[in-house]
mmCIF file of the N, C-alpha and C atoms, coordinates in Angstrom:
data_MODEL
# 
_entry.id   MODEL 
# 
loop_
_atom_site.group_PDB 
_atom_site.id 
_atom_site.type_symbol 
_atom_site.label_atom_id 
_atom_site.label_alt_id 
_atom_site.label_comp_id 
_atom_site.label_asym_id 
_atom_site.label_entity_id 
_atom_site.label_seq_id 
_atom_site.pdbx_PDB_ins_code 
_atom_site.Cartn_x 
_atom_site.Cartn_y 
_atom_site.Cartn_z 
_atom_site.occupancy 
_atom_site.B_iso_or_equiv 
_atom_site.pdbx_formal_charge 
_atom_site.auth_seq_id 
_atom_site.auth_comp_id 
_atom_site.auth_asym_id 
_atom_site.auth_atom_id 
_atom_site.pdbx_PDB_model_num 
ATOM 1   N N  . UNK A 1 1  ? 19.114  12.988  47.164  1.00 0.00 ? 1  UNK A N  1 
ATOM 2   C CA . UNK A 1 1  ? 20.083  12.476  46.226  1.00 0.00 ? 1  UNK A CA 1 
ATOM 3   C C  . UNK A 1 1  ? 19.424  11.612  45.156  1.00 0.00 ? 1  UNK A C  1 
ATOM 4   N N  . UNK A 1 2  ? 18.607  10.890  45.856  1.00 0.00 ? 2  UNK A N  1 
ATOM 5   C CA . UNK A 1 2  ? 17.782  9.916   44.762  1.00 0.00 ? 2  UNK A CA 1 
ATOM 6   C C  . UNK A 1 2  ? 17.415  10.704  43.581  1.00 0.00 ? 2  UNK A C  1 
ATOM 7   N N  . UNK A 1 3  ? 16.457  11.717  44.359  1.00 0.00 ? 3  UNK A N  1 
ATOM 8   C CA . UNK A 1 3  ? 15.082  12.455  43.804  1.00 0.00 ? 3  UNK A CA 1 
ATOM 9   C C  . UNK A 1 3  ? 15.979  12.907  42.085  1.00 0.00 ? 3  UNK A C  1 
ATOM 10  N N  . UNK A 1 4  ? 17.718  14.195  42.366  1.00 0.00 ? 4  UNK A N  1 
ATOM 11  C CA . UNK A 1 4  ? 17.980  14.198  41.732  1.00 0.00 ? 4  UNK A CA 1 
ATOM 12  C C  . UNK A 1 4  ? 18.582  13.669  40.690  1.00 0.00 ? 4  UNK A C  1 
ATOM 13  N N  . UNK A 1 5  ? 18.760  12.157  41.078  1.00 0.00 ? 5  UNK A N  1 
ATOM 14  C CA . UNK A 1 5  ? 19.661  11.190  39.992  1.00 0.00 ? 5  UNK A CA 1 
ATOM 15  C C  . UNK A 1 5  ? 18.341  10.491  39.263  1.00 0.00 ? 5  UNK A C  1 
ATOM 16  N N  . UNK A 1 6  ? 17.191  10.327  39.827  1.00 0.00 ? 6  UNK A N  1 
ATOM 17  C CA . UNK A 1 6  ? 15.964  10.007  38.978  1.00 0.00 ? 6  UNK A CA 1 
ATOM 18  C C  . UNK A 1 6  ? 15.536  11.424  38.092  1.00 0.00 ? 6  UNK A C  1 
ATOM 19  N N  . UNK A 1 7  ? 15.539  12.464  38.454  1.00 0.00 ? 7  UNK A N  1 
ATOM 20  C CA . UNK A 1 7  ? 15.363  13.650  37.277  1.00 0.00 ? 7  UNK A CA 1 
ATOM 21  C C  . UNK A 1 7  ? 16.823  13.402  36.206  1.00 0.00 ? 7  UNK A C  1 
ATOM 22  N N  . UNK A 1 8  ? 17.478  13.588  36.400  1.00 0.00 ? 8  UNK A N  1 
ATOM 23  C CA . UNK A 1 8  ? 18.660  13.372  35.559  1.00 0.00 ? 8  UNK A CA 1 
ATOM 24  C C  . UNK A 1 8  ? 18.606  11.903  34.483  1.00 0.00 ? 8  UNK A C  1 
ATOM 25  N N  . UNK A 1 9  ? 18.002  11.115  35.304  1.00 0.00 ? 9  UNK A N  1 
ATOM 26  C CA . UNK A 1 9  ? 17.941  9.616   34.675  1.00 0.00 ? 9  UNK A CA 1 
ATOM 27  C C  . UNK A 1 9  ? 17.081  10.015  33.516  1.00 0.00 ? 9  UNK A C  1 
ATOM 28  N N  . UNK A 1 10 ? 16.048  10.810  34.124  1.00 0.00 ? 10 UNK A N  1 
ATOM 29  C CA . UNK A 1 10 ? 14.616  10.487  33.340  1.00 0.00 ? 10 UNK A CA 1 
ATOM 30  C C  . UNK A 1 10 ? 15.053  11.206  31.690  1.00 0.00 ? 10 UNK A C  1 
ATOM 31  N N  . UNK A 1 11 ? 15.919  12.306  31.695  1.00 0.00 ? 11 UNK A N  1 
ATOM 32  C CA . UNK A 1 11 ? 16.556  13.478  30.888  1.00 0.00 ? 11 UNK A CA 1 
ATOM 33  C C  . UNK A 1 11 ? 16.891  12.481  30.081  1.00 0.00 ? 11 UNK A C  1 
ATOM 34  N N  . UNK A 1 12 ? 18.172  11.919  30.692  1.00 0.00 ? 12 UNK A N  1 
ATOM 35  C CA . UNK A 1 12 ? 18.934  10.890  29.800  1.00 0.00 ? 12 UNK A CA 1 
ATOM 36  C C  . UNK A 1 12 ? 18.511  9.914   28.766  1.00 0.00 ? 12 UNK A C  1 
ATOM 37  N N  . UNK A 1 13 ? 17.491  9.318   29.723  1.00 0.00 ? 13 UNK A N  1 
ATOM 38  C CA . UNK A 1 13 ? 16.719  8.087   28.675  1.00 0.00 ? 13 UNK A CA 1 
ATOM 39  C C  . UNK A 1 13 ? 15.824  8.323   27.788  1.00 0.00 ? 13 UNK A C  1 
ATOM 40  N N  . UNK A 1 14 ? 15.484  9.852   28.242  1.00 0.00 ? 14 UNK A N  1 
ATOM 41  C CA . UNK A 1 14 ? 14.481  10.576  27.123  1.00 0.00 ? 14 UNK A CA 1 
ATOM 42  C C  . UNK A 1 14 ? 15.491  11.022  25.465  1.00 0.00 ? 14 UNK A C  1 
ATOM 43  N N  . UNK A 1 15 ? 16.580  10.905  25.810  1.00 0.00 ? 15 UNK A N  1 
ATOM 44  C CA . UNK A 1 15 ? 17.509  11.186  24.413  1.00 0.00 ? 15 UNK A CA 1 
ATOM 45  C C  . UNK A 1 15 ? 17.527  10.182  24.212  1.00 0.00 ? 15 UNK A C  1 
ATOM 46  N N  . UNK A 1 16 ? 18.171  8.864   24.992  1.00 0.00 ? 16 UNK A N  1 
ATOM 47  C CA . UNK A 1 16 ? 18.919  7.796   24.400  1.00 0.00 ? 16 UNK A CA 1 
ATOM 48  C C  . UNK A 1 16 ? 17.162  6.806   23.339  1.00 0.00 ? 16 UNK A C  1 
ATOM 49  N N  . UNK A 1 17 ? 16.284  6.939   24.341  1.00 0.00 ? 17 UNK A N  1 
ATOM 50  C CA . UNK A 1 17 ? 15.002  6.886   23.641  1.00 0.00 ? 17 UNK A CA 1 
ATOM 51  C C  . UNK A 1 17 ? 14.608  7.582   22.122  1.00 0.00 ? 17 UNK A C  1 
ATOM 52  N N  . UNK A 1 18 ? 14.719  8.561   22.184  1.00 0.00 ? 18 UNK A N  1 
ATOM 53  C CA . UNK A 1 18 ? 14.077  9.202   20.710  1.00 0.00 ? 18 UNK A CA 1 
ATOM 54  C C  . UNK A 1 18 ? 15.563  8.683   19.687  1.00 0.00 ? 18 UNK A C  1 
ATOM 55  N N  . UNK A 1 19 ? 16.578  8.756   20.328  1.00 0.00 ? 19 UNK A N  1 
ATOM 56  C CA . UNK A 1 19 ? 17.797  8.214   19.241  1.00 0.00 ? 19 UNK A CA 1 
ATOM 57  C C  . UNK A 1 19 ? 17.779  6.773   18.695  1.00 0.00 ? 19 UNK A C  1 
ATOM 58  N N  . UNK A 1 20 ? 17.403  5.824   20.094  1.00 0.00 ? 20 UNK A N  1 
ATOM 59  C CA . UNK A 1 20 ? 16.812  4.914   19.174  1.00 0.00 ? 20 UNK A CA 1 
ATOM 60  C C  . UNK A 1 20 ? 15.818  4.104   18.291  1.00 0.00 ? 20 UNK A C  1 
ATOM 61  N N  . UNK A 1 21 ? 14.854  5.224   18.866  1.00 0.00 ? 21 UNK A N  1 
ATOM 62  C CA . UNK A 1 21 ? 13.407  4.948   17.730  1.00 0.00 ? 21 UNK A CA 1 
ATOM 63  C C  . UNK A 1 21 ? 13.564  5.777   16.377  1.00 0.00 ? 21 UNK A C  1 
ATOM 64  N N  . UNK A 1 22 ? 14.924  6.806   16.226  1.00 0.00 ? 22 UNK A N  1 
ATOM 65  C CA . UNK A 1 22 ? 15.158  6.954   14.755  1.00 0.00 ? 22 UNK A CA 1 
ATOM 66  C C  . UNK A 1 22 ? 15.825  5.773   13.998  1.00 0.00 ? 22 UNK A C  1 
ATOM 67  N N  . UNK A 1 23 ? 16.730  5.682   14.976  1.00 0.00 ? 23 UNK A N  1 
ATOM 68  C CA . UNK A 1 23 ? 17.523  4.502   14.501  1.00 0.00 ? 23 UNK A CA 1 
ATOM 69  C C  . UNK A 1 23 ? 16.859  3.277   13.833  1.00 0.00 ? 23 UNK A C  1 
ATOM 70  N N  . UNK A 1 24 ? 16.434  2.776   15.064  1.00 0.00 ? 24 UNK A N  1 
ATOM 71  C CA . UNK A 1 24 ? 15.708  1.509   14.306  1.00 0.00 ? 24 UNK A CA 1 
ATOM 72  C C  . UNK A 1 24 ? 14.330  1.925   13.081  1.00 0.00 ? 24 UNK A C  1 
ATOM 73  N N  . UNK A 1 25 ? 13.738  2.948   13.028  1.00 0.00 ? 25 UNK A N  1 
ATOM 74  C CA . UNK A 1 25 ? 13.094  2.971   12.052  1.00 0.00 ? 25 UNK A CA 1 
ATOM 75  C C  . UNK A 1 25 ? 13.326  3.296   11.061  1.00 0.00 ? 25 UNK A C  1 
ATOM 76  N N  . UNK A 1 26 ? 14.709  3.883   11.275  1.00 0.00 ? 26 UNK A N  1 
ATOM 77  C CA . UNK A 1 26 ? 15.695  4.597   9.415   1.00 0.00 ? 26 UNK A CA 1 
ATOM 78  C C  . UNK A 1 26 ? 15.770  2.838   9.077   1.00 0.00 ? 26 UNK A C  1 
ATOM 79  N N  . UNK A 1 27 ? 16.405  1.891   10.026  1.00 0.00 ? 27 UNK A N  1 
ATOM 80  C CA . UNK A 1 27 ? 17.170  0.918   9.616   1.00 0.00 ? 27 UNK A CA 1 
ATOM 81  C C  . UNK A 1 27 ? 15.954  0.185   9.024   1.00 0.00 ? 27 UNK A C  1 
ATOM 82  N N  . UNK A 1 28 ? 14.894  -0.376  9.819   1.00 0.00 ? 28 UNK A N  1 
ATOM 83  C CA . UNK A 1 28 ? 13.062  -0.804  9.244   1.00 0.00 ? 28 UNK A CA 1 
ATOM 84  C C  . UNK A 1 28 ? 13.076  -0.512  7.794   1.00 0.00 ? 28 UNK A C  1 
ATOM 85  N N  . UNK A 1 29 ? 12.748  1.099   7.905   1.00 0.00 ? 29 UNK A N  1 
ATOM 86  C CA . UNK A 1 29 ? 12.817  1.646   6.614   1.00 0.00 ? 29 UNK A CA 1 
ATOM 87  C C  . UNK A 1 29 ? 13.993  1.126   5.391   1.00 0.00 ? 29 UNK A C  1 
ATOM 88  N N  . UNK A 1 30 ? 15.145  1.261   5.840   1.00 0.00 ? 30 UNK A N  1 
ATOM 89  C CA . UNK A 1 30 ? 15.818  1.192   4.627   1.00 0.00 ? 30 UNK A CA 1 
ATOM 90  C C  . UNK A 1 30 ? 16.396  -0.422  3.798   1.00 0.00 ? 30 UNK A C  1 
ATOM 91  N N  . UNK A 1 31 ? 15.898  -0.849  4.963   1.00 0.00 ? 31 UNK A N  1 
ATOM 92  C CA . UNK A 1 31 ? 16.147  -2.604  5.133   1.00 0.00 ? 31 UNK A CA 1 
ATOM 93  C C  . UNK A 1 31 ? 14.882  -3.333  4.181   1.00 0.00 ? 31 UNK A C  1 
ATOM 94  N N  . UNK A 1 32 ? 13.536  -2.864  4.956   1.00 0.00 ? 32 UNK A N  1 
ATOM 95  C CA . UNK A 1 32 ? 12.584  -3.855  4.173   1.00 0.00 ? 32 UNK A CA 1 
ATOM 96  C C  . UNK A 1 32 ? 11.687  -2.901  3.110   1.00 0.00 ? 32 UNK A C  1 
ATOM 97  N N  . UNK A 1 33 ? 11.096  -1.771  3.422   1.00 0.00 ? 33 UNK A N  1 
ATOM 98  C CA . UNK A 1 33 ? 10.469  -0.737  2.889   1.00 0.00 ? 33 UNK A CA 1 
ATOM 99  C C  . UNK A 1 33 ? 11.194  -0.362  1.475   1.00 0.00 ? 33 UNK A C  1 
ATOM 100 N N  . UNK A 1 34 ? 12.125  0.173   1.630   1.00 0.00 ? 34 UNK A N  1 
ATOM 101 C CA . UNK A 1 34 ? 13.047  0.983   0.134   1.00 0.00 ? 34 UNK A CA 1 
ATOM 102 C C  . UNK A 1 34 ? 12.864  -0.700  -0.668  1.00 0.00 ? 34 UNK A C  1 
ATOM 103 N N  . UNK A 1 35 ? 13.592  -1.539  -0.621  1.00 0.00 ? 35 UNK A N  1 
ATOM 104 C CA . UNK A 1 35 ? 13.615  -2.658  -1.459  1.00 0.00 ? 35 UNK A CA 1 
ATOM 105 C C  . UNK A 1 35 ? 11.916  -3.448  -1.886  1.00 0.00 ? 35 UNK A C  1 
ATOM 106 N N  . UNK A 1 36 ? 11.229  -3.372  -1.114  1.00 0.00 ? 36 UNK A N  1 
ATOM 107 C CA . UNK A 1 36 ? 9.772   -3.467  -1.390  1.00 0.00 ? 36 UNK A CA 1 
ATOM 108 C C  . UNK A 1 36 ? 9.122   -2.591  -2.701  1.00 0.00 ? 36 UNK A C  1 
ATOM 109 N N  . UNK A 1 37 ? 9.427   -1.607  -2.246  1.00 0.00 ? 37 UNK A N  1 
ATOM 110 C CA . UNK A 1 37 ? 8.902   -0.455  -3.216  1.00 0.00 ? 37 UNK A CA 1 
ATOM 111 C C  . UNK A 1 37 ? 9.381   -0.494  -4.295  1.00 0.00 ? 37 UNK A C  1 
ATOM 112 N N  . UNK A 1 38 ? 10.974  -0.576  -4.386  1.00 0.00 ? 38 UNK A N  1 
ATOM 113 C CA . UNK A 1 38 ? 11.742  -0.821  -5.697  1.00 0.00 ? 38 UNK A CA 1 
ATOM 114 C C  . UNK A 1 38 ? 11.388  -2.241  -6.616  1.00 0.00 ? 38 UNK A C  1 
ATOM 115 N N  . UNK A 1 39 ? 11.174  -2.979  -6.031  1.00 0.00 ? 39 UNK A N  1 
ATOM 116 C CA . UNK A 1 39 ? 10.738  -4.348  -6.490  1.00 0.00 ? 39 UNK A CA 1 
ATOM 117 C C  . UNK A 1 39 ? 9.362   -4.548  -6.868  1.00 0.00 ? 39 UNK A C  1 
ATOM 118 N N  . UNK A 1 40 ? 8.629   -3.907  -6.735  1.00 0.00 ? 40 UNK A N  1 
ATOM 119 C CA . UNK A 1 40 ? 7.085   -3.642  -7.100  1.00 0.00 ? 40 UNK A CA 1 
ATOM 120 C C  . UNK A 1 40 ? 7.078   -2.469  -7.725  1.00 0.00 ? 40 UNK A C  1 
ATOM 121 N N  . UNK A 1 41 ? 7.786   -1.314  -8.130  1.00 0.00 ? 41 UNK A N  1 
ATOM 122 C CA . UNK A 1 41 ? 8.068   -0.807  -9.060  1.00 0.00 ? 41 UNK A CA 1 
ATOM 123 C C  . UNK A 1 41 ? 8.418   -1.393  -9.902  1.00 0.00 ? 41 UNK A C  1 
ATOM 124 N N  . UNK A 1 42 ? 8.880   -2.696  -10.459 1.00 0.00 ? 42 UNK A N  1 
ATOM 125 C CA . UNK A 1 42 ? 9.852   -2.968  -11.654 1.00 0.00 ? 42 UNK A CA 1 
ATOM 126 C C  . UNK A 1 42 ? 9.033   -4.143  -11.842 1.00 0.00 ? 42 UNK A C  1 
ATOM 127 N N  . UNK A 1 43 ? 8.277   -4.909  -11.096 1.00 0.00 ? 43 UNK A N  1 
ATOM 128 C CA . UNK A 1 43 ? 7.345   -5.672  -11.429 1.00 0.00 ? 43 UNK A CA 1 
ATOM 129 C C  . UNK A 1 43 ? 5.793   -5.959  -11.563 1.00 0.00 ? 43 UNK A C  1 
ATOM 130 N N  . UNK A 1 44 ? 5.511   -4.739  -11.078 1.00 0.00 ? 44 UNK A N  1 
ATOM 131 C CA . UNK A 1 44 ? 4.140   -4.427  -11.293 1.00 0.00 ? 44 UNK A CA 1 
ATOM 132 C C  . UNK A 1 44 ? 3.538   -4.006  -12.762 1.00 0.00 ? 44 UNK A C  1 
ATOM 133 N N  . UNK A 1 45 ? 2.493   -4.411  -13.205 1.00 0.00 ? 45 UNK A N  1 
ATOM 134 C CA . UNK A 1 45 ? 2.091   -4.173  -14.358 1.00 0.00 ? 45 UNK A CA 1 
ATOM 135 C C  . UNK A 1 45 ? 0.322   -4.166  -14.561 1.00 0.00 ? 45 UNK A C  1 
ATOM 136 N N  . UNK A 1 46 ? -0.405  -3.313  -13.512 1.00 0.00 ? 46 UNK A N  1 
ATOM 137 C CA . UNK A 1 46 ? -1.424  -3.188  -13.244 1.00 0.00 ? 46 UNK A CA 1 
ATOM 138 C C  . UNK A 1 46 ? -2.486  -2.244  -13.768 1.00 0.00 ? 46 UNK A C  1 
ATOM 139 N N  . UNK A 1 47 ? -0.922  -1.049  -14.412 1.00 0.00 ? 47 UNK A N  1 
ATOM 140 C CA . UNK A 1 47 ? -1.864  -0.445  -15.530 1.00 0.00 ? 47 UNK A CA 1 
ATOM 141 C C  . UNK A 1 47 ? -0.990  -0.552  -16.619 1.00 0.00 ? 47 UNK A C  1 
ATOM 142 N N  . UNK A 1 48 ? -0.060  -1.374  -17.096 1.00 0.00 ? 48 UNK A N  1 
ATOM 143 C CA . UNK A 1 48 ? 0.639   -2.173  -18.216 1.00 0.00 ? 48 UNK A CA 1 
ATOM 144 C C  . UNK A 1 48 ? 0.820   -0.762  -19.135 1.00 0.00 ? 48 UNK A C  1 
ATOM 145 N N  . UNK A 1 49 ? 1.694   -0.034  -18.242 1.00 0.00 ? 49 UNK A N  1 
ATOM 146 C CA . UNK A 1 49 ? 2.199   0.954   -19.385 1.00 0.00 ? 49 UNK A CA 1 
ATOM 147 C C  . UNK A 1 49 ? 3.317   1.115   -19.843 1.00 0.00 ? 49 UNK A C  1 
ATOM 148 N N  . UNK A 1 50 ? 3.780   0.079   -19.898 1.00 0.00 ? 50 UNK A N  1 
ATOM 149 C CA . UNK A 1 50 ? 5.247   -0.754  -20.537 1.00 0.00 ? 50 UNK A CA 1 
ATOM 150 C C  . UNK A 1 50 ? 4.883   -1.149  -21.541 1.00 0.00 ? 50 UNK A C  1 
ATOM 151 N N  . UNK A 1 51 ? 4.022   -1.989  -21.575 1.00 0.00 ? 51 UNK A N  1 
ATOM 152 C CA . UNK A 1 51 ? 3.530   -3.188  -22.607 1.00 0.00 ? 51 UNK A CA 1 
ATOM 153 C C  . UNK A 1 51 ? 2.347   -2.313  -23.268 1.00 0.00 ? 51 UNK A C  1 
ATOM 154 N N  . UNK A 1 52 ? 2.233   -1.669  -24.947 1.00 0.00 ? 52 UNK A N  1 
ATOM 155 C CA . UNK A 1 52 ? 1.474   -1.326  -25.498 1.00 0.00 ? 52 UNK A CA 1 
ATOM 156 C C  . UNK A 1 52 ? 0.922   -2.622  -26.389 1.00 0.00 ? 52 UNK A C  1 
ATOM 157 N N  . UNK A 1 53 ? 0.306   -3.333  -25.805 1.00 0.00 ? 53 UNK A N  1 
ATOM 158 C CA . UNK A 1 53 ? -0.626  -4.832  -26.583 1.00 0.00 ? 53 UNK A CA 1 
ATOM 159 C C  . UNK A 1 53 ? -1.953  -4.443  -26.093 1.00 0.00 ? 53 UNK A C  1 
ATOM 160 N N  . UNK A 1 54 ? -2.682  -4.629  -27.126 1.00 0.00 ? 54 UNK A N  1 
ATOM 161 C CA . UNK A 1 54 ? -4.089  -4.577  -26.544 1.00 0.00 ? 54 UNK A CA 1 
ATOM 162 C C  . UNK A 1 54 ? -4.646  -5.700  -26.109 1.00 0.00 ? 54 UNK A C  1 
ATOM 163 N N  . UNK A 1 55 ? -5.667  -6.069  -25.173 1.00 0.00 ? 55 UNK A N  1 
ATOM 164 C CA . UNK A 1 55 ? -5.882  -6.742  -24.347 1.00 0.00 ? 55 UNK A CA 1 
ATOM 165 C C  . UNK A 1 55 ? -7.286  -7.257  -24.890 1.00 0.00 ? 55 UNK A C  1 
ATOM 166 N N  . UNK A 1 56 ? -7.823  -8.700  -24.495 1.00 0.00 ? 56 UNK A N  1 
ATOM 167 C CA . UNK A 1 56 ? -9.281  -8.355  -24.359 1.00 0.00 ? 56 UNK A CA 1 
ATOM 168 C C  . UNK A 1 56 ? -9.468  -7.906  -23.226 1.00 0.00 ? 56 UNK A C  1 
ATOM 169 N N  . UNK A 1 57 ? -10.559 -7.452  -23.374 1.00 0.00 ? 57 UNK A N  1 
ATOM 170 C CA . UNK A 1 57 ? -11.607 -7.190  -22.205 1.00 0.00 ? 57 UNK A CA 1 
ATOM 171 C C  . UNK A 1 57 ? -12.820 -8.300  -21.566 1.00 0.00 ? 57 UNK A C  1 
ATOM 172 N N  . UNK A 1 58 ? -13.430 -7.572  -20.720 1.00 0.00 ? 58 UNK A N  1 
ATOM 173 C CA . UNK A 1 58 ? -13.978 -8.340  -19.891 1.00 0.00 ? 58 UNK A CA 1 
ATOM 174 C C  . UNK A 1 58 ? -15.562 -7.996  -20.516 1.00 0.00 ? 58 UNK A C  1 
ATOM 175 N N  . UNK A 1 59 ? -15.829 -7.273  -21.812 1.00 0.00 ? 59 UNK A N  1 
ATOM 176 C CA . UNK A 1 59 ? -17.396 -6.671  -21.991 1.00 0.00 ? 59 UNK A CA 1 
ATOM 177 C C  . UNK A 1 59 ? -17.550 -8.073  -23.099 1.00 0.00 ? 59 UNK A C  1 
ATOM 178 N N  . UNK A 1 60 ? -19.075 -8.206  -22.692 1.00 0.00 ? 60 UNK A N  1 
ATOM 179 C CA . UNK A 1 60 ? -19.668 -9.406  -23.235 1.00 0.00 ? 60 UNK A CA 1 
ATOM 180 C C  . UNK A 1 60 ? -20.966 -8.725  -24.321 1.00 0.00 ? 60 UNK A C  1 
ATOM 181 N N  . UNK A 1 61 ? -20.976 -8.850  -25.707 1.00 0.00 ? 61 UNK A N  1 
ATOM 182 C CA . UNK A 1 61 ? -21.591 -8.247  -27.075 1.00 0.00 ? 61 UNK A CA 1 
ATOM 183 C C  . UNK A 1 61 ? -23.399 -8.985  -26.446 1.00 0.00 ? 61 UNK A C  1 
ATOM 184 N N  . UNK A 1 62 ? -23.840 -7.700  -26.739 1.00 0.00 ? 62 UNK A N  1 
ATOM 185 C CA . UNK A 1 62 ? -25.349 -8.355  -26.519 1.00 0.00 ? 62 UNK A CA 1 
ATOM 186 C C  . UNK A 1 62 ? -26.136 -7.650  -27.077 1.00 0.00 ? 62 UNK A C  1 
ATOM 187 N N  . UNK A 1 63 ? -27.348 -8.207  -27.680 1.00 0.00 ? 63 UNK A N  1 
ATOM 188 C CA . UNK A 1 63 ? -27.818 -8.066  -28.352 1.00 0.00 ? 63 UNK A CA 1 
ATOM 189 C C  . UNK A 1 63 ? -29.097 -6.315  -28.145 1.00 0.00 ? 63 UNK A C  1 
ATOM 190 N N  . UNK A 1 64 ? -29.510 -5.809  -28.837 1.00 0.00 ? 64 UNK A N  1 
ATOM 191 C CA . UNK A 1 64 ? -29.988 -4.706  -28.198 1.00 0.00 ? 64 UNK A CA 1 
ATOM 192 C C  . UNK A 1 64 ? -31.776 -5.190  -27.430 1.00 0.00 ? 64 UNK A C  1 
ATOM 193 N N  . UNK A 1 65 ? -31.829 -3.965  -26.642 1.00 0.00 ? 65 UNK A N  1 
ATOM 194 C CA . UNK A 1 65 ? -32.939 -4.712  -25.344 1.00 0.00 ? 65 UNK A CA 1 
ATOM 195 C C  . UNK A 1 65 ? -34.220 -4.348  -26.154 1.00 0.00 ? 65 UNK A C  1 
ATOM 196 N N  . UNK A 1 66 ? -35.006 -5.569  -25.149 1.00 0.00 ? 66 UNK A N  1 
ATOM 197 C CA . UNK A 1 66 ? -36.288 -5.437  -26.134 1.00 0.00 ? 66 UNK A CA 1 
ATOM 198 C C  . UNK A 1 66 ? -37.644 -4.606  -25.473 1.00 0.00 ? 66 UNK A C  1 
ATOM 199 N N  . UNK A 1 67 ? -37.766 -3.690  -25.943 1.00 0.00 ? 67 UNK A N  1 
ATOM 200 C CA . UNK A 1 67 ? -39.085 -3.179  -25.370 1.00 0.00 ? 67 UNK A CA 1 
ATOM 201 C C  . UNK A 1 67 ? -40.181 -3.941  -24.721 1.00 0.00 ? 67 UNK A C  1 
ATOM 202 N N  . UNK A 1 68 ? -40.396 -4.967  -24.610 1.00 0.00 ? 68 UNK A N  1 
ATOM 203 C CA . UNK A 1 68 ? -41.950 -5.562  -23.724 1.00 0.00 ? 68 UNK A CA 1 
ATOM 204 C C  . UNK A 1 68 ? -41.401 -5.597  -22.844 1.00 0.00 ? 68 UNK A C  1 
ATOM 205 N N  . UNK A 1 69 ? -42.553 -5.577  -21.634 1.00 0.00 ? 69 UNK A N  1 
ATOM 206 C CA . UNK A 1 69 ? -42.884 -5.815  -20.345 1.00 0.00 ? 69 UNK A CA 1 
ATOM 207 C C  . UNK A 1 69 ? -42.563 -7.487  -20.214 1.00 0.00 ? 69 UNK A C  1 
ATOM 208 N N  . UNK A 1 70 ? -42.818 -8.235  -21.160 1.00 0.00 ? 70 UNK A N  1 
ATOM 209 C CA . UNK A 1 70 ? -42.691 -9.768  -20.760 1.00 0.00 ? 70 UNK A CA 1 
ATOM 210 C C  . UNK A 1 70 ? -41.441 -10.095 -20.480 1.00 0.00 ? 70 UNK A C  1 
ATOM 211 N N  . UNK A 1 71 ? -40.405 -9.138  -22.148 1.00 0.00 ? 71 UNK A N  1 
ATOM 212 C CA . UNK A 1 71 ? -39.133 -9.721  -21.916 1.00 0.00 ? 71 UNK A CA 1 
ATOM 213 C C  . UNK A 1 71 ? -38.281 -9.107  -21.163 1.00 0.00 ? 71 UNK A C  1 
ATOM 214 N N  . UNK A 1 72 ? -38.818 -7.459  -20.009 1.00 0.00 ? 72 UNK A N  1 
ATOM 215 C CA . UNK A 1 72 ? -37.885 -7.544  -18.579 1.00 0.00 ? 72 UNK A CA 1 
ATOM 216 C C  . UNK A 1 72 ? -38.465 -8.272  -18.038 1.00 0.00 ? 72 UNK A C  1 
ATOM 217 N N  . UNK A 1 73 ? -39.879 -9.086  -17.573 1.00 0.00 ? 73 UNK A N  1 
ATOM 218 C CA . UNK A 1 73 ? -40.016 -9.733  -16.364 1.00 0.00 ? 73 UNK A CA 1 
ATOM 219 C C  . UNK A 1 73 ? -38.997 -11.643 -16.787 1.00 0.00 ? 73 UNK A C  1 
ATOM 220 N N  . UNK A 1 74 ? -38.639 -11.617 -17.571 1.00 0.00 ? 74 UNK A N  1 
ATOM 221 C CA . UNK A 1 74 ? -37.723 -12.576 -17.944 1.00 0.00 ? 74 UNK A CA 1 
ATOM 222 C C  . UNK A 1 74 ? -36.380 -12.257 -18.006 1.00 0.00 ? 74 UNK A C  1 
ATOM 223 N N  . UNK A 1 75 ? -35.388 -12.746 -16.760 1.00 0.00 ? 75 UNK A N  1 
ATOM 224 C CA . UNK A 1 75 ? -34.366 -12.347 -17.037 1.00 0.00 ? 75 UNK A CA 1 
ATOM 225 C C  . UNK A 1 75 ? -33.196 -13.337 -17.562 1.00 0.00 ? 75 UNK A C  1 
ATOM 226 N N  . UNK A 1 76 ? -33.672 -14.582 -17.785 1.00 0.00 ? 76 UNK A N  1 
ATOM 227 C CA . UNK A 1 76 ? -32.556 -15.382 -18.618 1.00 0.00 ? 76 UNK A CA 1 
ATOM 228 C C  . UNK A 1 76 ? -33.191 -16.010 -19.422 1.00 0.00 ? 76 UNK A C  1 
# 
């Protein structure tokens, strides 16, 4: 009697199991994930293709290099 109410058990909890690991991960998902994404969509600006301003940059003007041996073994 056991043997078969533990096979039957095991059936059962194997549905009520996968039903609620959709559950709670639709809810995960739609709770913190969807609003994350949407909100860093609308505030991100990392390749600023909203904003057509040109920027400086980060390149520093230098002067052209000098052929001797002295002035690579000198580096500042």
């Amino acid at each position: 009697m056991w043997k078969k109410f533990w096979s039957e058990w095991k059936i059962t909890s194997r549905y009520i199991g996968e039903f609620q690991s959709r559950l709670l991960l639709s809810l995960f998902y739609f709770t913190f994930l969807v609003p994350f994404g949407l909100l860093a969509r609308l505030f991100d600006r990392s390749l600023d293709l909203r904003f057509h301003q040109p920027k400086q940059t980060g390149w520093v003007k230098r002067s052209p290099a000098q052929d001797s041996l002295d002035e690579a073994r000198r580096h500042f």
